[in-house]
C-alpha positions in Angstrom: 118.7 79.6 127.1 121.7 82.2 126.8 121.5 84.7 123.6 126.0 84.3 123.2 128.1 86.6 120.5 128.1 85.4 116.9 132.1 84.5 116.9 132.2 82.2 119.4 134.0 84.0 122.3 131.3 83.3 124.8 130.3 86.4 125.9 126.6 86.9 126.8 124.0 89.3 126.3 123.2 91.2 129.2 119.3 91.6 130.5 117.5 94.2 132.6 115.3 93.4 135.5 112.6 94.3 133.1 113.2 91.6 130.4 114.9 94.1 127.9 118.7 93.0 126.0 121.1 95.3 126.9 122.7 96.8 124.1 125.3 99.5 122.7 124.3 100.4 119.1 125.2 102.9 116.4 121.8 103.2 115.0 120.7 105.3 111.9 117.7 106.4 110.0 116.6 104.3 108.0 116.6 106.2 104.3 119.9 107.0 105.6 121.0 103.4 104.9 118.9 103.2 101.9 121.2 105.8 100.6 124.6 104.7 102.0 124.6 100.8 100.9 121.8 100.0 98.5 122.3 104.1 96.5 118.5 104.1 95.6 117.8 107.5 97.6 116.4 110.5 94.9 115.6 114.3 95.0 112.7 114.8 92.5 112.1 118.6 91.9 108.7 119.7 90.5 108.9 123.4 89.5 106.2 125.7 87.5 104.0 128.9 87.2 100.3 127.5 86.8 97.2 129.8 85.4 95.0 127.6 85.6 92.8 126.3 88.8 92.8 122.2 90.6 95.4 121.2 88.2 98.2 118.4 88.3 101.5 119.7 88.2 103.1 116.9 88.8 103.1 113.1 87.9 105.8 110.4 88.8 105.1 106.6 88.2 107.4 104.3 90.0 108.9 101.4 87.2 111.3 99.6 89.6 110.2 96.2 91.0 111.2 97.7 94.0 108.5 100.1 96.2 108.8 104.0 95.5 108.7 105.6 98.9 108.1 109.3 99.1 109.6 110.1 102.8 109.6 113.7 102.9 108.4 116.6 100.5 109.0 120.8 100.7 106.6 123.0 99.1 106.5 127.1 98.5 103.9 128.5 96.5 103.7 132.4 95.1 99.9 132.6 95.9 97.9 130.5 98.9 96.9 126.8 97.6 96.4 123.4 98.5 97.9 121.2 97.4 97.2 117.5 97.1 99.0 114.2 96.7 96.7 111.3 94.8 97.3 107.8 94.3 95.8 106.1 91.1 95.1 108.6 88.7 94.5 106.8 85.3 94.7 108.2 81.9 97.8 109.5 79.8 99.5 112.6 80.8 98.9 115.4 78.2 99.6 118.8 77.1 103.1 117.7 76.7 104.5 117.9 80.1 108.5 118.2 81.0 110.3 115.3 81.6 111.8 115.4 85.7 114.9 113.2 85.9 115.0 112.7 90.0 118.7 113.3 91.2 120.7 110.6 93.6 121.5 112.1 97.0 124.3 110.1 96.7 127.4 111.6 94.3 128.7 108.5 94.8 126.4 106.5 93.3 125.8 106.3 89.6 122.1 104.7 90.2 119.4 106.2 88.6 115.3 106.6 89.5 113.6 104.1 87.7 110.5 106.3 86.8 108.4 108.4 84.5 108.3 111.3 85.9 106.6 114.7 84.6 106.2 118.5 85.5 103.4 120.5 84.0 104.3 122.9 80.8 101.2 123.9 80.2 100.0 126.8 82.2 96.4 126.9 81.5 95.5 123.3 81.7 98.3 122.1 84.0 99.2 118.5 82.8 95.7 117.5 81.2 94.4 113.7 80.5 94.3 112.2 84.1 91.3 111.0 86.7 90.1 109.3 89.0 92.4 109.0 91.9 92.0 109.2 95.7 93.7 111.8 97.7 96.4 110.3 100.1 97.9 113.4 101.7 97.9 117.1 101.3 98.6 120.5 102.8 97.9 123.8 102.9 100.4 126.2 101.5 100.7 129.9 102.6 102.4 132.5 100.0 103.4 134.6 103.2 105.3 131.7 104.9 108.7 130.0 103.9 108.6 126.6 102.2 106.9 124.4 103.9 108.2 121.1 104.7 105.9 117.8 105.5 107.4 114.3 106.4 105.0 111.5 106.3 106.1 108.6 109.4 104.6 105.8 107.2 106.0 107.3 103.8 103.8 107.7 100.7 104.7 103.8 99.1 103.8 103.2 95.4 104.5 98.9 94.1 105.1 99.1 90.7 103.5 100.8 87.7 101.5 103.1 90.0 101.1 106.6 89.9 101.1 109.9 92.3 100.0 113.3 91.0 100.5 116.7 92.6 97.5 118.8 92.3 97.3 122.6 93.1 93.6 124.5 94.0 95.2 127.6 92.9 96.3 129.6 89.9 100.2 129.6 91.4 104.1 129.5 90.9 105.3 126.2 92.7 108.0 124.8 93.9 107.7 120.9 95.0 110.5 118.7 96.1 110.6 115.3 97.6 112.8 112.7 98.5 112.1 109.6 97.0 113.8 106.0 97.7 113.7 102.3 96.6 113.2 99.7 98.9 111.5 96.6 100.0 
């Protein structure tokens, strides 16, 4: 059985002596592609100055029938904190929290996140009403070091109509940002 070209010229595919195809490839990253030819790649940018202790300061829930993937995220903080990524969180978010409108990282594209997505504007209580869910990631933040950047190899993936939070254990002005993208 010979693996030939696709338009009929007859060439073959060349193998090594240790039964791998011989190939010449442009290859990419994935998300790149994502962001090229389907334009569902996103910046979402949580920003604020919390008082309070172990409170969410940010919420996004993914309402495309498509996965939410969160690839990569940077975080500086004005005080040392954790913070903490959860999935499942249930309740309603309260204390009137900001609307975030993520941003394409394509100016190309006119495509926009399908999500509802929230920063905290209360600085006592963070943004109130949640519980329940299960830390998936986090990391320690140090006031005295630059942002910190984190990329998660498997990707944080949230199916439709769930929910991530953002929590921080301290008192803290926070920057979050995170690259978000819609795919199978």
């Amino acid at each position: 059985m010979f693996l030939e070209d696709g338009a009929g010229t007859g060439y073959k595919a060349g193998v090594t002596n240790e039964n791998m195809l011989r190939t010449s490839a442009i290859t990419s990253a994935f998300e790149y592609h994502i962001n090229e030819d389907e334009h569902e790649s996103y910046s979402a940018m949580f920003s604020f100055a919390l008082s309070g202790t172990n409170k969410c300061i940010g919420y996004i829930k993914n309402n495309n029938v498509l996965n939410l993937v969160v690839s990569e995220w940077m975080v500086a903080a004005s005080v040392d904190t954790i913070i903490t990524f959860k999935f499942g969180d249930s309740g309603t978010p309260g204390d009137s929290p900001a609307t975030v409108t993520p941003v394409s990282r394509n100016a190309g594209s006119g495509t926009e996140a399908q999500v509802t997505a929230y920063v905290a504007s209360s600085a006592a209580n963070g943004i109130s009403g949640l519980s329940g869910g299960s830390i998936v990631s986090g990391m320690q933040v140090r006031a005295v070091s630059p942002s910190q950047y984190y990329s998660a190899l498997s990707g944080l993936i949230l199916p439709k109509n769930k929910i991530l939070t953002i929590y921080s254990s301290a008192a803290a002005a926070i920057q979050c940002g995170m690259g978000i993208s819609f795919h199978d």
